[in-house]
N, C-alpha and C positions, 0 to 999 in steps of 0.2 A: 470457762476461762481458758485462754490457749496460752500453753505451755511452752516458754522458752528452749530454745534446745541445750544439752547438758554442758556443753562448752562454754556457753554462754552464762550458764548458771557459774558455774565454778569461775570463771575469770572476772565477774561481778560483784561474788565472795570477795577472792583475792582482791580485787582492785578496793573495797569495802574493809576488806581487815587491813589492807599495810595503810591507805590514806585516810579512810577513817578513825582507824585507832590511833596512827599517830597525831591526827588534828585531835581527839579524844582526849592523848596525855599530855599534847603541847597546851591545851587550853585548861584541863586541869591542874597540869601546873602552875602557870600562869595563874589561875585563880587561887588558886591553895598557896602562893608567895601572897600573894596581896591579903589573903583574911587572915594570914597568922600574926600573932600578938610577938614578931621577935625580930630582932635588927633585918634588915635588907638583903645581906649577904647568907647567916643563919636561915631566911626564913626561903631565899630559894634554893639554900640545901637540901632542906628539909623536906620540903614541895616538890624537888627532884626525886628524891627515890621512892614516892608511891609512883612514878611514871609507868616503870616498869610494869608495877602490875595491872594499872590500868590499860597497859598498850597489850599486855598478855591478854585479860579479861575481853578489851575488845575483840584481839583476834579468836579467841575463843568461842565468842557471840558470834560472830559472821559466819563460824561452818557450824554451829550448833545451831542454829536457828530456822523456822520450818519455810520460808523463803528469800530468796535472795535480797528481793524490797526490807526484808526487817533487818538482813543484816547491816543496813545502811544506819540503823536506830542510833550508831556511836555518834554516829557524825551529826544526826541531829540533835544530840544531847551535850554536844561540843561549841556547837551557835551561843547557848545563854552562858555558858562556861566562859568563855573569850570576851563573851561583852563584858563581865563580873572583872575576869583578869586584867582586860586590857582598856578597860572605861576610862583611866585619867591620861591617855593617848590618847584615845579616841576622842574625848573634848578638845585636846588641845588640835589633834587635826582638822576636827571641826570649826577650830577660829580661826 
C-alpha cells in the first residue's frame, strides 16, 4: 500500500478533527435537542453542553487513530446524526 507523505498525513488529521468533529457535535446536538423529553429552549440547553466533549472526543479520535482514512470515522457518524436532528426540515424542504 503506498504511503502518504507525513504532511499530508497530519494536515488530513487536522483538517478531519476541526470539520469533522465539529459537524460530529453540530449534528449531535441537533439530535440530542430533538429526542429529549423537555420544552424546546431546555432541551437545546441541554444538548449544548455534551457538544464539548463530543467535539473533544472527536478531535482526540483523529490523532489517536492508526490512519488518517479512520480519522475521518467522526464525520461519518455525523450523516445519521443530522438526518435523526434535522429530519422535520428536511421534509419540509422536500415539499
Amino acid at each position: 500500500m503506498i504511503q502518504a507523505p507525513a504532511w499530508l498525513q497530519i494536515l488530513s488529521r487536522s483538517a478531519a478533527a476541526l470539520f469533522g468533529g465539529y459537524a460530529l457535535s453540530y449534528a449531535a446536538s441537533a439530535c440530542l435537542a430533538r429526542l429529549l423529553p423537555l420544552s424546546a429552549a431546555d432541551a437545546v440547553i441541554v444538548a449544548t453542553l455534551p457538544a464539548f466533549v463530543f467535539y473533544t472526543g472527536a478531535i482526540l479520535w483523529a490523532f489517536a487513530s492508526r490512519d488518517a482514512v479512520r480519522a475521518w470515522a467522526p464525520l461519518a457518524l455525523a450523516a445519521p446524526l443530522a438526518l435523526l436532528g434535522f429530519w422535520p426540515q428536511a421534509l419540509g424542504w422536500l415539499a
